[in-house]
Legacy VTK file of the C-alpha trace (Angstrom):
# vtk DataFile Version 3.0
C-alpha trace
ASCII
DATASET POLYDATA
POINTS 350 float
3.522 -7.404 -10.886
1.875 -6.564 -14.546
4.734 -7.265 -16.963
4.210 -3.636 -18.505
6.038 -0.129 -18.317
3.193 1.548 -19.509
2.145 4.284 -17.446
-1.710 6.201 -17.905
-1.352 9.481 -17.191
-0.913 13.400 -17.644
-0.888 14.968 -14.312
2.626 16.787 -13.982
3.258 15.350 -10.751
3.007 11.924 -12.380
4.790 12.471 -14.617
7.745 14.196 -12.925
7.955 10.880 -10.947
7.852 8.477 -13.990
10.409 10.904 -15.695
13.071 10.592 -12.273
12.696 7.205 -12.794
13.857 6.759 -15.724
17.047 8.739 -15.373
17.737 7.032 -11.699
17.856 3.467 -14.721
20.558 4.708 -16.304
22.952 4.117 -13.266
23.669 1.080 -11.659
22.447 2.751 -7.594
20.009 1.596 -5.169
16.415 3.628 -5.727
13.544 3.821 -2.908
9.883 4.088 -4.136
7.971 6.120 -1.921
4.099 5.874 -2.166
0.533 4.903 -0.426
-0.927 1.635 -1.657
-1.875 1.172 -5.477
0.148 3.735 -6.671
2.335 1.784 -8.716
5.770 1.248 -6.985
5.819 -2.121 -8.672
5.267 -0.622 -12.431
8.348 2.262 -11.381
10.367 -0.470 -10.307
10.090 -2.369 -13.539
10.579 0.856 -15.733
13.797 0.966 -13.838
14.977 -2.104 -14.375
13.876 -1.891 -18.208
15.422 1.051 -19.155
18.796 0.396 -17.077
21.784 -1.407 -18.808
20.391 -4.399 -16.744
17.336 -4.656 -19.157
18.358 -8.249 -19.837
19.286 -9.443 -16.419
16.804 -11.270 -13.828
14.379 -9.075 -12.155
13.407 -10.490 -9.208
10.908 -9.549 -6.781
10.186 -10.150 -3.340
7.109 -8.947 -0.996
9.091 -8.292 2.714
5.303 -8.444 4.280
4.068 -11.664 2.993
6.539 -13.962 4.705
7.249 -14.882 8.338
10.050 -13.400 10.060
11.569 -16.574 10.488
11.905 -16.783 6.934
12.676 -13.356 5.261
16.835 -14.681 5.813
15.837 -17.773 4.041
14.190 -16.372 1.112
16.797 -13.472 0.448
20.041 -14.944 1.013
19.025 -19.032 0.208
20.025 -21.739 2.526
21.773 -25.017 2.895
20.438 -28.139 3.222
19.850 -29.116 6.957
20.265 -25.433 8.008
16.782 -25.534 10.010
13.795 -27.874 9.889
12.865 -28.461 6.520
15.427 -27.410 4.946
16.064 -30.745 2.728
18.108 -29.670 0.002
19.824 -26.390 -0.466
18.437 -23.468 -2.059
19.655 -20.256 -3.801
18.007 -16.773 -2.189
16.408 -13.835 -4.214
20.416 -12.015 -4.017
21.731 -15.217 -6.108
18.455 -15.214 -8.287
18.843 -11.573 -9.157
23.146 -11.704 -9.460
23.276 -9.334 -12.497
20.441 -7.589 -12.404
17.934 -6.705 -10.094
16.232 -7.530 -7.147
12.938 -5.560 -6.372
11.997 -5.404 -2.327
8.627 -4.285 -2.019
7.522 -3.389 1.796
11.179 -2.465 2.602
9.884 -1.346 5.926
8.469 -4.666 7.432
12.050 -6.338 7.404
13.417 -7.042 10.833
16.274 -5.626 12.157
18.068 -9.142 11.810
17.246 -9.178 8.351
17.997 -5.385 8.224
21.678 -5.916 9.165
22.429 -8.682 6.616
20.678 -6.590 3.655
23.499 -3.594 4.780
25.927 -6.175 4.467
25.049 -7.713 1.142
24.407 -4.076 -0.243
27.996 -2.891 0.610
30.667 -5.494 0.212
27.989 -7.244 -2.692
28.531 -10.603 -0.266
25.723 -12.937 0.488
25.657 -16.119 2.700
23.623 -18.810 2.816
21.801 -20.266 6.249
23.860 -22.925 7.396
26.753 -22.487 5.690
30.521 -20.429 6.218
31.194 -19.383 2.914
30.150 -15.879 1.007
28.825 -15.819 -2.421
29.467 -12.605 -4.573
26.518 -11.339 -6.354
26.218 -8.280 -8.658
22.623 -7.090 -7.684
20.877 -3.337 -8.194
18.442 -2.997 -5.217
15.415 -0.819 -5.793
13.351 -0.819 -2.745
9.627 0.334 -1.813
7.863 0.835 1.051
4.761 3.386 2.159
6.382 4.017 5.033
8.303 7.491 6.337
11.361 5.439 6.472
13.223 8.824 8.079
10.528 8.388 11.395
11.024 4.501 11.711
14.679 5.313 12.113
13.895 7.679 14.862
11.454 5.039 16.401
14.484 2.275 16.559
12.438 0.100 13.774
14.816 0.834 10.403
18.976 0.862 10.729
19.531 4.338 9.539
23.135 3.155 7.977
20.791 0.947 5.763
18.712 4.232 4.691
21.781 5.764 3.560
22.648 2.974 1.068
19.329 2.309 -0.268
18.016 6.342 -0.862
20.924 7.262 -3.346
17.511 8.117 -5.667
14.285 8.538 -3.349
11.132 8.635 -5.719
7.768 9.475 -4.307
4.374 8.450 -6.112
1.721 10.977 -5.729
-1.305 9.444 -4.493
-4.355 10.024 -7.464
-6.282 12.276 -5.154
-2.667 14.707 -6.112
-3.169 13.834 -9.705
-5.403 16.392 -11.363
-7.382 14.930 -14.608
-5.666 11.858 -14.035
-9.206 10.016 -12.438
-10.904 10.651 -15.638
-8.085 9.549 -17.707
-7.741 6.548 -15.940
-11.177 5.529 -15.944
-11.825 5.893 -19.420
-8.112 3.678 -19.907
-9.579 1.128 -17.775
-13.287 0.940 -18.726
-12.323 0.379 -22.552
-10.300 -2.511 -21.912
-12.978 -3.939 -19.473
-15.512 -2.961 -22.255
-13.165 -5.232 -25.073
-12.765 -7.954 -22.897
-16.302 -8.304 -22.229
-16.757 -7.874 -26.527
-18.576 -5.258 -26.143
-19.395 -3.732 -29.511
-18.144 -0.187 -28.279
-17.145 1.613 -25.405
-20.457 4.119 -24.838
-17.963 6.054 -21.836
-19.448 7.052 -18.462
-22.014 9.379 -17.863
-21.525 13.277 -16.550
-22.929 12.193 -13.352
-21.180 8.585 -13.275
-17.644 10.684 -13.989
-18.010 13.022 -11.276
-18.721 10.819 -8.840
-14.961 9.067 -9.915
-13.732 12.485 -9.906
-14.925 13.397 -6.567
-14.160 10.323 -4.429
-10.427 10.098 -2.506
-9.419 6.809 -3.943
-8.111 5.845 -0.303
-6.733 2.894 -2.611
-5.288 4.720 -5.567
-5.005 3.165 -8.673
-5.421 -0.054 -7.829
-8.710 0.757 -6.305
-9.879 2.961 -9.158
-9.278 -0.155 -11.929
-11.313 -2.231 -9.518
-14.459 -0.045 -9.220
-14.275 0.531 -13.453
-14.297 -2.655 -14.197
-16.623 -3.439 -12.131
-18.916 -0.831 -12.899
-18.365 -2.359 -16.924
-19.126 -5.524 -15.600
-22.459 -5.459 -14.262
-23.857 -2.493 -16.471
-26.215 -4.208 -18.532
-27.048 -2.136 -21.878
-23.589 -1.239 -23.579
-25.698 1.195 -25.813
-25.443 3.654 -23.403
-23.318 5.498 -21.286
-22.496 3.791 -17.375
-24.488 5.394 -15.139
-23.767 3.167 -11.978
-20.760 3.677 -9.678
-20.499 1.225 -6.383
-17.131 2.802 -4.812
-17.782 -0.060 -1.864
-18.231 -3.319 -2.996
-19.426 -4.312 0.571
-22.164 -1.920 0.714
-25.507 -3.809 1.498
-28.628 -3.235 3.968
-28.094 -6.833 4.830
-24.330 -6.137 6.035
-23.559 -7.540 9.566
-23.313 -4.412 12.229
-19.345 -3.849 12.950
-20.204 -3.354 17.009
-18.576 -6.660 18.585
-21.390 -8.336 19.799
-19.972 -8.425 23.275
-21.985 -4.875 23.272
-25.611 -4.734 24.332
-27.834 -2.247 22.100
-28.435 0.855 23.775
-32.211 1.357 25.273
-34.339 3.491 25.897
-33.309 4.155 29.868
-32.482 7.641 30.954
-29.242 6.647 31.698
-25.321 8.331 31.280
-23.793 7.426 28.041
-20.287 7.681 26.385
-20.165 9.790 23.366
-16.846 10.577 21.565
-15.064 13.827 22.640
-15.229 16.131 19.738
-12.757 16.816 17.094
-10.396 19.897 16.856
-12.730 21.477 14.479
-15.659 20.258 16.669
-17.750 18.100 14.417
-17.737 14.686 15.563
-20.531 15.432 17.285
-22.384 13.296 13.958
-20.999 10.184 15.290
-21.874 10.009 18.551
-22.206 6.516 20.244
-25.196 5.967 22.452
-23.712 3.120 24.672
-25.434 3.134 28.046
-22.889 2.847 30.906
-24.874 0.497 32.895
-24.875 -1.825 29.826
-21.333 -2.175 29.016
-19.773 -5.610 30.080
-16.859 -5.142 28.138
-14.922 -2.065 28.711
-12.011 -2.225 25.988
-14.198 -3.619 23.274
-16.239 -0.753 23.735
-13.506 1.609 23.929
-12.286 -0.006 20.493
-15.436 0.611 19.245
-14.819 4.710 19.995
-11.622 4.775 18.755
-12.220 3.188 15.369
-15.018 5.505 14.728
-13.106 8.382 15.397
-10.429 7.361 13.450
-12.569 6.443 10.555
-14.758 9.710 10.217
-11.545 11.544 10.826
-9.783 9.829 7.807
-13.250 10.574 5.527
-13.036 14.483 6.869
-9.168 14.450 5.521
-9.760 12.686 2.336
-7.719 9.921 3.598
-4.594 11.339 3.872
-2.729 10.062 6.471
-0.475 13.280 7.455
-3.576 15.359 7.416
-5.551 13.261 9.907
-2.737 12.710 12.089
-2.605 16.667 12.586
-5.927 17.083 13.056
-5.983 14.449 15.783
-2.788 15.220 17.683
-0.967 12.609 16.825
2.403 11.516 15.028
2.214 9.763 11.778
3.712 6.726 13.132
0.867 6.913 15.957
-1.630 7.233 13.869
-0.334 4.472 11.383
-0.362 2.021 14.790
-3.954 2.991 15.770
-5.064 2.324 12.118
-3.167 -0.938 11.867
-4.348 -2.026 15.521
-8.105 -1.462 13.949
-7.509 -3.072 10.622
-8.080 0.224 8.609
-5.037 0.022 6.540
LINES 1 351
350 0 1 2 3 4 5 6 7 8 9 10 11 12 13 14 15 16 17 18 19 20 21 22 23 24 25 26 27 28 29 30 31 32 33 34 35 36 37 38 39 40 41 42 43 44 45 46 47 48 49 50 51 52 53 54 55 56 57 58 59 60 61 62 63 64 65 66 67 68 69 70 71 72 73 74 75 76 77 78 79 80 81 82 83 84 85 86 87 88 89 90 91 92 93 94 95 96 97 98 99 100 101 102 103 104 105 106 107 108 109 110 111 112 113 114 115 116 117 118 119 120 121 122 123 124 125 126 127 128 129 130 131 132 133 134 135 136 137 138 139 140 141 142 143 144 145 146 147 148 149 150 151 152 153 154 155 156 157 158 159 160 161 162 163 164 165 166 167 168 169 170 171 172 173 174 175 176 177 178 179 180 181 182 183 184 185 186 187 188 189 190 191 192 193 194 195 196 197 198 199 200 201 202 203 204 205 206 207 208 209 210 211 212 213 214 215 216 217 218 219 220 221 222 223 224 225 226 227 228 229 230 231 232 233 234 235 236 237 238 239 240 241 242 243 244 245 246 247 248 249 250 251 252 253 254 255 256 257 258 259 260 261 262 263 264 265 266 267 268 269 270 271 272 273 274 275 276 277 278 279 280 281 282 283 284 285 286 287 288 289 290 291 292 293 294 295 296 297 298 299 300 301 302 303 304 305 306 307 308 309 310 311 312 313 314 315 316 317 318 319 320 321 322 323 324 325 326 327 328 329 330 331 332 333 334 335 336 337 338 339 340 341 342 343 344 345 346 347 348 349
């Protein structure tokens, strides 16, 4: 996480969010951060934790997605030596780390239930206890929690404990995505282009071109923030005459004529037979019609890959058509979020 509270921005919905944020610091209460990828739940979380009476204390962080299962207990709650395999020597867990101040859960919604139950513990008696041993700790820890989940449908699906929702969304902040943040592209992209511009000594900063700065403008930023910074700096970086204004925008950094064709190879290339072939069904609005896939029936040896195939491509143009927003595609599709959320994790376009 960037060790800065410094938020670029004007867009009132931004700034309504930054401004709940910092009154939820002044009290000591658990706070969810709601919001799609590269929003900036991490940067809210720290503002919390700056401007609460905490400011001094430990802030601690830990990503719920980027460890095993079998090791989330470990890692929050600490362990004793001998408790498992490996375990040689004992260990203190993020709750003892963060005892007076506070302890920053990012992907709230990957935890297990296991690990679910022994959070709702911790969070209401303020008790820990480490693997392998009998005897609670008492920590003093403010939980703020994020996740870009719909927590509320996970607890109707049987994945989230909804007596744990109830502790943790005393203050429920949602980040608007940048595609909801009107003049906040531009704003952004001239924030991150002059710092790219200084660190590459750049005698100036010579700005984008109009046709450069609509292009930013226009496009969905499917990764927010986060995705914006990347393409501006990289747009800095390999713009070669400083002079001028940047005139050369790659939004996808894999773009190339030379890049591999996504069909598993398992497929045969359609020919030129006269024979029956599988085209996706149209959409609602009835214009997938763009997309169809010309794979000859008599050539398919695989039939789920090449189902796969269908589905992704459906799911992808259908995500493009909606500007990426999740709620919107799901509608148009007929599906529930969570649905569509486990078709576009199943095909990797998360």
């Amino acid at each position: 996480m960037e060790k800065t509270t410094h938020f670029v921005g004007q867009s009132l919905a931004f700034l309504d969010a930054v401004e709940q944020a910092g009154r939820a610091a002044e009290l000591i209460r658990p706070v969810l951060v709601i919001g799609e990828r590269g929003t900036g739940k991490e940067l809210i979380a720290e503002r919390i934790h700056r401007l609460s009476p905490r400011w001094d204390g430990p802030l601690i962080t830990m990503n719920c997605a980027a460890l095993p299962e079998t090791l989330i207990e470990a890692e929050l709650f600490g362990h004793e030596a001998g408790a498992f395999t490996g375990a040689t020597r004992a260990r203190a867990g993020r709750f003892e780390e963060a005892d007076g101040g506070t302890l920053f859960l990012d992907e709230l919604g990957t935890l297990s239930m296991a690990a679910q139950e022994r959070l709702l513990r911790a969070v209401e008696y303020g008790e820990v206890t480490r693997i392998g041993s009998s005897r609670p700790l008492n920590v003093d820890v403010r939980i703020v929690a994020a996740t870009n989940e719909h927590l509320p449908a996970a607890v109707e699906a049987g994945r989230f404990r909804a007596d744990l929702l109830d502790r943790l969304s005393f203050e429920v902040i949602t980040l608007p995505p940048l595609r909801g943040r009107e003049g906040d592209a531009e704003v952004l992209a001239e924030h991150f282009g002059r710092r790219m511009a200084t660190e590459m000594r750049w005698p100036g900063w010579p700005g984008f071109s109009a046709r450069a700065m609509a292009e930013l403008v226009a496009y969905g930023w499917p990764g927010n923030v986060r995705e914006l910074r990347n393409v501006v700096e990289r747009a800095v970086y390999r713009w070669q005459d400083p002079a001028h204004p940047i005139d050369a925008i790659q939004l996808d950094p894999f773009a190339s004529p030379w890049q591999p064709a996504p069909m598993p190879s398992s497929l045969p290339r359609p020919d030129d037979s006269a024979r029956t072939a599988i085209a996706p069904a149209p959409a609602p609005n009835g214009d997938m019609r763009e997309d169809q896939l010309s794979i000859a029936l008599d050539d398919i040896t695989d039939f789920r890959a090449a189902v796969d195939v269908h589905e992704a491509t459906i799911l992808r143009r259908a995500l493009e058509r909606h500007r990426f927003n999740q709620r919107a595609t799901a509608k148009a599709l007929g599906l529930s979020y969570d649905q569509l959320r486990h078709c576009l994790k199943k095909h990797a376009l998360l």
